[in-house]
N, C-alpha and C positions, 0 to 999 in steps of 0.2 A: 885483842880479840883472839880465843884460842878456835882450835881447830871443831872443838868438840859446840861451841855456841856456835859458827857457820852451820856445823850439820845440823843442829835443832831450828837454825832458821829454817832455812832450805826445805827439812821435814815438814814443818808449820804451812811454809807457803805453799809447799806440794797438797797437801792437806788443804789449802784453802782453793789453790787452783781446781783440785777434782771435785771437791765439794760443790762450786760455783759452777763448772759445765755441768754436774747430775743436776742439778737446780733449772739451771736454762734450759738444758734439753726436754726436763718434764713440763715447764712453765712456758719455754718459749720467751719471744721480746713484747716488748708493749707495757709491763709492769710498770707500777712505780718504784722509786728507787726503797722507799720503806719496805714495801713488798718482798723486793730481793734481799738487805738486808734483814728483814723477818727470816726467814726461808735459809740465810747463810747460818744467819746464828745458832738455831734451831739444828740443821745439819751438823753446825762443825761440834755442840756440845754432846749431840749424837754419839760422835765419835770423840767424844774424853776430853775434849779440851774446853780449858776456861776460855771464855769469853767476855767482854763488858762491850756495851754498846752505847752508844751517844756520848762516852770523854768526852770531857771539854777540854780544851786547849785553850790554855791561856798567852796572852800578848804580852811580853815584860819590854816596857817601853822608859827609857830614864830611870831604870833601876824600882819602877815600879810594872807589879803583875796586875795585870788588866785581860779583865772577863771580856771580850769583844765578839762572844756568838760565834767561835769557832769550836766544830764537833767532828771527833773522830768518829766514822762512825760504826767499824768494831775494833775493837784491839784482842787480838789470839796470842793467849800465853805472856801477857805484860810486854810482848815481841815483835809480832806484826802486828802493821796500821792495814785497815783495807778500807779504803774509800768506793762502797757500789757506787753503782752508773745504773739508772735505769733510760728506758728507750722515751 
């Protein structure tokens, strides 16, 4: 891992951290969790970056891949995982 992929994390997550308190601050708690990731996505493509929402994550179990209804549910910049939390 070189020096120059930490800073593009770091950049991403900062980026996802302010993104996520301007969200809350305007919306407050009580949401659902689609809700907040609606409202992130939307924010973070705002601001230039790709996004995908609902990966799937698959289970490789016995050398076999198995689809077991696990969802990221955004992924920023093929980079960060952000799993919302709604109240």
């Amino acid at each position: 891992m070189n020096k120059n992929s930490n800073l593009q994390r770091n950049e991403i997550s900062g980026a996802v951290v302010d993104a996520a308190m301007k969200i809350h601050s305007a919306l407050g708690p009580g949401l659902l969790e689609s809700a907040y990731a609606a409202c992130l996505k939307h924010e973070l493509i705002k601001r230039g970056l790709r996004v995908a929402s609902e990966v799937p994550l698959p289970v490789v179990y016995d050398g076999v891949r198995l689809d077991a209804g696990y969802r990221l549910d955004l992924v920023v910049e093929d980079t960060v995982v952000v799993e919302t939390q709604g109240d």
